[in-house]
Residue, then its C-alpha position, 0 to 999 in steps of 0.5 A: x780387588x786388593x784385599x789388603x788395601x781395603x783392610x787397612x783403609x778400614x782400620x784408617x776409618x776406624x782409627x780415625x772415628x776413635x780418635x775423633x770420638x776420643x777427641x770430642x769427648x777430651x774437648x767438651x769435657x776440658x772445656x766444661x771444666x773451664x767454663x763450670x757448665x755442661x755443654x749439654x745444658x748450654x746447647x739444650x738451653x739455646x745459649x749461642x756464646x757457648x755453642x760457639x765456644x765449643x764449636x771453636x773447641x771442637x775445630x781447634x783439637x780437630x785442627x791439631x790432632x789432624x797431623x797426628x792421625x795423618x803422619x800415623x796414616x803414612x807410616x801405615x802406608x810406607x809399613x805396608x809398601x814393604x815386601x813383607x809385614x813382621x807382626x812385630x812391627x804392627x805392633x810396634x807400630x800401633x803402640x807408637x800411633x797410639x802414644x801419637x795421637x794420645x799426645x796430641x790430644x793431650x797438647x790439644x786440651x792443654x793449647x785450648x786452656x792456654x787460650x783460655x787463660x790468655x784471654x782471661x789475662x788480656x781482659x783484665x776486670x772481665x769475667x770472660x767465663x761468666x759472660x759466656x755461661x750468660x750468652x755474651x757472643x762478642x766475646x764468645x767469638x774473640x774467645x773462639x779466634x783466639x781458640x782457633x788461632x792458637x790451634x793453627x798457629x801451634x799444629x805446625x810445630x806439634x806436627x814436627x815434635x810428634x813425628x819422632x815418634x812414629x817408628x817409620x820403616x826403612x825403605x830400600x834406596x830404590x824407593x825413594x825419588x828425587x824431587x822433579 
């Protein structure tokens, strides 16, 4: 049994509910704040437009934090392929997965309230919040397309920004392969 091995994919798991509980909470709260309700009251009340529209929330943060928590996996992974680990460089590390992931969740909220505001500015003379708080699922569903195609269309380029943070160890020629 790899002692190490199983520790660090504890700290990944745990990391990794944080991050998402952390996510959930910025989602639901950003989106309340959008749509002047709360999420509890909607879904509690069966109001099938807002579920989907937190739903769509929900995905579309998970779509563009994702690279994030997986580019701070693999520098855990390349930090701990090394001879030996400085606690200096834990720490570091850490802090920079930290900063990461708390960006992204920032550009996260803030892609959901640009789809929120591009869509309010495409359907000039609709309230497209008031129809949701009332039930409309049409639009609860363009809503949502336009939530989550923003989310995969931007997580590519979040993901190629973010990862001039991560602080990825050097790693002696011998390691690396050429591609077959």
């Amino acid at each position: 049994m790899n002692l190490l091995l199983v520790a660090v994919g504890l700290s990944k798991v745990v990391f990794g509910g944080l991050v998402a509980a952390l996510g959930i909470w910025l989602a639901f709260r950003g989106l309340n704040r959008l749509l002047g309700t709360d999420p509890t009251v909607d879904l509690s009340q069966g109001n099938a437009a807002a579920g989907i529209v937190h739903a769509a929330s929900l995905l579309a943060l998970g779509v563009l934090v994702h690279n994030a928590v997986s580019a701070t996996f693999d520098a855990v992974d390349l930090t701990f392929r090394g001879s030996s680990v400085e606690p200096s460089a834990l720490g570091r590390l850490l802090f920079f997965a930290l900063t990461h992931v708390g960006v992204a969740l920032l550009v996260g909220t803030g892609v959901l309230a640009l789809g929120v505001l591009l869509f309010d500015r495409i359907t000039p003379g609709v309230d497209e919040l008031a129809e949701v708080r009332r039930g409309n699922v049409a639009l609860a569903l363009v809503l949502a397309a336009i939530l989550l195609v923003l989310a995969w269309l931007t997580a590519p380029g979040l993901q190629a920004t973010l990862n001039g943070l991560i602080p990825f160890p050097d790693l002696p020629p011998s390691t690396f392969q050429s591609p077959s």
